[in-house]
C-alpha positions as CSV (number, residue, x, y, z in Angstrom):
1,X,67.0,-119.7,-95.8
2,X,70.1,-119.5,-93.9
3,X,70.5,-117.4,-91.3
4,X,72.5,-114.7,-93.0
5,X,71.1,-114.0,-95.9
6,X,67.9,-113.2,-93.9
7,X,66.3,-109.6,-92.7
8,X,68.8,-108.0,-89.9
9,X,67.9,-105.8,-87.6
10,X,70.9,-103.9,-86.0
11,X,70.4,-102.7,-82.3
12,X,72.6,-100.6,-80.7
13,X,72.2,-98.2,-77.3
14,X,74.8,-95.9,-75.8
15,X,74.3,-95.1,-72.3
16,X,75.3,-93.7,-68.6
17,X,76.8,-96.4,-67.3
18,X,77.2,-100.6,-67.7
19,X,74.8,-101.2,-64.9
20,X,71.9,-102.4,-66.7
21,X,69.5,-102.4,-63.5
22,X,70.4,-98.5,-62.9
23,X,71.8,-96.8,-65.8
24,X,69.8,-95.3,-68.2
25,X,69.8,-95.0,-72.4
26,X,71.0,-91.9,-73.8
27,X,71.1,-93.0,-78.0
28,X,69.9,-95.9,-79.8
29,X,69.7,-97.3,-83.3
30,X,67.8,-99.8,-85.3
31,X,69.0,-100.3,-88.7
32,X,67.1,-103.0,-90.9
33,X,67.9,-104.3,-94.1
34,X,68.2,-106.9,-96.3
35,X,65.8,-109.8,-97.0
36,X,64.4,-108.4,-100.2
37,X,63.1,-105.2,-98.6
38,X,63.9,-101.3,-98.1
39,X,66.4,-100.0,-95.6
40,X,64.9,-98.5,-92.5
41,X,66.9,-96.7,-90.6
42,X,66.3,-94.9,-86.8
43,X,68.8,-93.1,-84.1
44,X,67.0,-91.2,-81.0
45,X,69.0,-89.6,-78.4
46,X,67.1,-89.1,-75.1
47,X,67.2,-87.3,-72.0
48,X,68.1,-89.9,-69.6
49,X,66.7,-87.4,-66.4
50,X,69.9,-88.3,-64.5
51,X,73.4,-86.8,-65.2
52,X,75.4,-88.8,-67.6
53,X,78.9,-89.5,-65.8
54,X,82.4,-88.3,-67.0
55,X,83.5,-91.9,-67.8
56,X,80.0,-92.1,-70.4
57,X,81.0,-89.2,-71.7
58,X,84.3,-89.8,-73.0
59,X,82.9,-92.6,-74.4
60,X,79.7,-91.5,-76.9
61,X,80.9,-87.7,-76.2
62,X,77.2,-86.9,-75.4
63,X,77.0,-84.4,-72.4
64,X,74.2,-84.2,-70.0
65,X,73.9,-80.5,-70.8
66,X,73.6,-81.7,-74.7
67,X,71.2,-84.5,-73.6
68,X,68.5,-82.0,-71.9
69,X,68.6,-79.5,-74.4
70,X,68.3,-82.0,-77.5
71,X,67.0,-85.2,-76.2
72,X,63.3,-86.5,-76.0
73,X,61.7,-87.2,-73.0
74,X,63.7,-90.8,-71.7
75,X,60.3,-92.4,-71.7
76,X,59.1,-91.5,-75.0
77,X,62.5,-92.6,-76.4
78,X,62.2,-95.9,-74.9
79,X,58.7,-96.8,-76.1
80,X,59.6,-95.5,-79.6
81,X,62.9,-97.6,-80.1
82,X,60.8,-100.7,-78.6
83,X,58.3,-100.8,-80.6
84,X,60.8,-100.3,-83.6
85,X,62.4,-103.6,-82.8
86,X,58.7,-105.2,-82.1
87,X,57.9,-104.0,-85.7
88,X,60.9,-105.0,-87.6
89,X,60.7,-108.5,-85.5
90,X,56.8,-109.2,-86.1
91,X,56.2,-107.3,-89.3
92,X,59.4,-107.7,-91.0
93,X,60.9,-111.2,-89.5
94,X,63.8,-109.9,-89.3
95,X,66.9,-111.2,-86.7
96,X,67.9,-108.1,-83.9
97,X,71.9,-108.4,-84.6
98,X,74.3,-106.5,-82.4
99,X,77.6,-106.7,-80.2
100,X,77.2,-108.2,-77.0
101,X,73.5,-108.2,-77.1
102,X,72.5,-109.1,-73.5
103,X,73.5,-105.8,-72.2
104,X,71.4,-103.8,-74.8
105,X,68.6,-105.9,-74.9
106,X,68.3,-106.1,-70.8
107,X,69.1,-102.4,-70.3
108,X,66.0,-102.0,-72.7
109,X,63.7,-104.6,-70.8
110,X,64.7,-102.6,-67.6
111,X,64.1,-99.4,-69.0
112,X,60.8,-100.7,-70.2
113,X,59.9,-101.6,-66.6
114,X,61.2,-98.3,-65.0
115,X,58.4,-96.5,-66.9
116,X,55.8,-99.0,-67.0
117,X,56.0,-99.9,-71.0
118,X,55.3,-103.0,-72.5
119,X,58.3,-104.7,-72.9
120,X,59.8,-106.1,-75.8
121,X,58.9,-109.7,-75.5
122,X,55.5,-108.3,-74.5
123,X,54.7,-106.5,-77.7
124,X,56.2,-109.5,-79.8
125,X,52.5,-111.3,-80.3
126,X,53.9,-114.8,-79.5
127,X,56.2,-114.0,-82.9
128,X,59.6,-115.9,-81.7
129,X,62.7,-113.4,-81.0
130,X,65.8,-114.8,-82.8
131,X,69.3,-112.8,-81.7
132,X,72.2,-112.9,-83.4
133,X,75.3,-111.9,-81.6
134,X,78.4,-111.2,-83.1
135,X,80.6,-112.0,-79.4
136,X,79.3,-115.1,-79.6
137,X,79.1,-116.1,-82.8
138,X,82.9,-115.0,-83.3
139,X,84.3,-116.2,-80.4
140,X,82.9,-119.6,-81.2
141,X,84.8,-119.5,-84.5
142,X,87.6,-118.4,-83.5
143,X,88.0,-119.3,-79.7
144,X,91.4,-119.0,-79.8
145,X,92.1,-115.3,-81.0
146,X,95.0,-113.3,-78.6
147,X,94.6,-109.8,-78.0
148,X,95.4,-107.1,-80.5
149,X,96.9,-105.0,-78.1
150,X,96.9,-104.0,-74.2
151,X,94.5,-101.8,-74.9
152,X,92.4,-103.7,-77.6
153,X,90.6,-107.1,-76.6
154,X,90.4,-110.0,-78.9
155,X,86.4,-109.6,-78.8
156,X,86.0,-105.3,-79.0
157,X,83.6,-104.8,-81.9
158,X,87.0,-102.9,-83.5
159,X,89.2,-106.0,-83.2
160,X,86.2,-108.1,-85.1
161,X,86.1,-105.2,-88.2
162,X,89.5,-105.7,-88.8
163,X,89.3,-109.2,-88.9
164,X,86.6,-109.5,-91.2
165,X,88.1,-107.0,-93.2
166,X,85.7,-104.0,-92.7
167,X,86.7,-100.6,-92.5
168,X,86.6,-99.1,-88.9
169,X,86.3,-95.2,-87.7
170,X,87.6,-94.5,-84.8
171,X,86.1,-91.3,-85.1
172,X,82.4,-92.6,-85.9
173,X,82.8,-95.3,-83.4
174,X,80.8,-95.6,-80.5
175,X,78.5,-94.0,-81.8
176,X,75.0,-96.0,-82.1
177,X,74.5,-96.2,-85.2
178,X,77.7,-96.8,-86.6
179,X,78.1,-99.8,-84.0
180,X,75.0,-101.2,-85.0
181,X,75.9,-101.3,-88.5
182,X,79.3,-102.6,-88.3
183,X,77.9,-105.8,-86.0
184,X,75.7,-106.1,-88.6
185,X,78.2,-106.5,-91.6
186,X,80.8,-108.8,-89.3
187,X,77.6,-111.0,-88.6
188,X,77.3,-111.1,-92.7
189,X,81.1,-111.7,-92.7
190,X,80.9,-114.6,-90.6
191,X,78.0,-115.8,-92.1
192,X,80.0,-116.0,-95.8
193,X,83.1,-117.9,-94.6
194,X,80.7,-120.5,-92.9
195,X,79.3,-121.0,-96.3
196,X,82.3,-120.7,-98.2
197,X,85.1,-123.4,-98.8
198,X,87.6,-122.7,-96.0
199,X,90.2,-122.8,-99.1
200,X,88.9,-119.6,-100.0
201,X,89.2,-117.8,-96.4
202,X,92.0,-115.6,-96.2
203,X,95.1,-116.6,-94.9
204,X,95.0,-114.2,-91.8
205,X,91.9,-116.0,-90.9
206,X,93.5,-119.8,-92.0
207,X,96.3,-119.0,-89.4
208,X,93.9,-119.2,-86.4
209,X,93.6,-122.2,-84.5
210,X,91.0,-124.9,-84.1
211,X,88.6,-122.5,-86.4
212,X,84.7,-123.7,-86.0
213,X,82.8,-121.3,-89.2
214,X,81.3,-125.3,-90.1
215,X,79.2,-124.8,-86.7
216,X,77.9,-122.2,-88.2
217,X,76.8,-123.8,-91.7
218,X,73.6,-124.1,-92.8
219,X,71.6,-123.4,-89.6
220,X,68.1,-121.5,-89.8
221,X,67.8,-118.5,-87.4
222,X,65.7,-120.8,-84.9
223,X,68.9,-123.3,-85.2
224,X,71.6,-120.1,-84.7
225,X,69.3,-118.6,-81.8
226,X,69.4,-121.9,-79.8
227,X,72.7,-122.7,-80.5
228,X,73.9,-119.1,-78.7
229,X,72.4,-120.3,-75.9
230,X,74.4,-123.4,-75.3
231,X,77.7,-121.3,-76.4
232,X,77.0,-118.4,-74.2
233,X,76.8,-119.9,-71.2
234,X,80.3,-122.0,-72.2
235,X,81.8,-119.0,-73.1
236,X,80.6,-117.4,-69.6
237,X,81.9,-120.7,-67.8
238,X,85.5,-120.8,-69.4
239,X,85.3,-116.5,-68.3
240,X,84.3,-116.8,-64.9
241,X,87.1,-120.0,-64.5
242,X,90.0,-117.9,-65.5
243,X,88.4,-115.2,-63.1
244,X,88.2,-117.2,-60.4
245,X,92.2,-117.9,-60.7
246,X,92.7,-114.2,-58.7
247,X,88.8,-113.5,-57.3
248,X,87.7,-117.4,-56.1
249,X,84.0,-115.1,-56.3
250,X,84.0,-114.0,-59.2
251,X,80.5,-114.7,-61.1
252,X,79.9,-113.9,-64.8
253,X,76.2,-114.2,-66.1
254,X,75.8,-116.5,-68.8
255,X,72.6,-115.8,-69.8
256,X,71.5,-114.7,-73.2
257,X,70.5,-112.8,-75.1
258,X,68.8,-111.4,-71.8
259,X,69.0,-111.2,-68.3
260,X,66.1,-112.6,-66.2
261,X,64.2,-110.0,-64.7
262,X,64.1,-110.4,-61.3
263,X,61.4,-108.4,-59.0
264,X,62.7,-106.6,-56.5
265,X,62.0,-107.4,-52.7
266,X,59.7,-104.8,-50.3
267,X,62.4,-103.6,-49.1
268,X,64.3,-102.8,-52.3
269,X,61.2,-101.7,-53.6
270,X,60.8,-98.3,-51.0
271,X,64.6,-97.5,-51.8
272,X,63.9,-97.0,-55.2
């Protein structure tokens, strides 16, 4: 079976911040379907135990004042929404699909760790984790896409709807669920033009340059999964070059579709 016609599990998280070694989860959502079974469907919003910033805020519109008095304990949340993924993985075979997955999936594994819970890849039962991730999947099609906009990247999740031709919310929109299931329907969308005759693709998308859907022909899940690899650590490579053009430091993390846990030293250990 190809890899998108396959069970999909959509992962989102919305939280306080994009540091994924101190900020903490405030919603998430897992949203499986397809492969010949029943939609299952989860959102949790948690007390995070540390205020959630302005900037977060304007973001998911989730205060900390609405976050302590509605929210489940941080810890409980965690555990809950990880062994939903563990489940739909292992029980369900499904894929976990989402929007530029490593931060999700390592602000998990940290979160994990903060509270002492199995993590992910420790509840999996040697089942193998395949990842689909719409970033990378996309921007290896289409590598050469410009910017919508000043404000709106060639790569946003919105700029991705559009181009696949799915409606978008702006309203709805960064909200857990509603991201989750959008990555999941452009990762179906890509998934049908690399199995469709490119005469068929729509003109929009014929007028991109040096388009690569064939890469994504015909691969198992195992196939996709290892191909990421290789193509986010390009894509991370080619980032950090045009960086360096105005910071000769700047370092961007190709790994995928998580960030190696790294323990932390004595020291860093009694500042905690």
């Amino acid at each position: 079976m190809t890899w998108h016609l396959g069970r999909l599990a959509a992962f989102d998280l919305e939280t306080t911040g994009v540091d994924v070694e101190t900020d903490r989860i405030v919603t998430a959502a897992v949203d499986a379907r397809g492969g010949g079974m029943e939609p299952e469907a989860g959102e949790w919003l948690a007390d995070p135990g540390v205020e959630i910033p302005v900037e977060a805020y304007e973001i998911h519109k989730i205060s900390t004042e609405h976050a302590r008095e509605n929210g489940d304990p941080a810890e409980q949340v965690v555990h809950e929404v990880t062994a939903e993924l563990a489940a739909q993985v292992v029980k369900g075979g499904a894929a976990i699909v989402g929007h530029n997955v490593p931060f999700d999936l390592t602000m998990l594994d940290r979160e994990c760790r903060r509270y002492g819970l199995p993590t992910l890849h420790d509840r999996l039962a040697g089942h193998p984790l395949h990842v689909i991730d719409t970033r990378v999947i996309d921007q290896h099609a289409v590598p050469y896409r410009k910017r919508v906009s000043e404000t709106q990247g060639a790569r946003q999740l919105i700029t991705l709807a559009q181009f696949y031709g799915l409606p978008w919310d702006d309203e709805a929109a960064h909200g857990c669920s509603y991201d989750a299931i959008a990555a999941a329907r452009i990762a179906c969308r890509i998934g049908l033009l690399a199995h469709s005759r490119r005469r068929d693709w729509p003109e929009h998308v014929l007028a991109e340059r040096r388009l690569r859907f064939n890469a994504l022909r015909d691969l198992t899940l195992a196939e996709l999964h290892a191909r990421q690899i290789e193509w986010a650590a390009e894509q991370a490579a080619g980032l950090q070059k045009h960086f360096r053009k105005t910071d000769p430091d700047a370092v961007v993390d190709g790994a995928w579709p998580l960030r190696p846990w790294v323990e932390p030293t004595a020291a860093e250990g009694a500042s905690a």
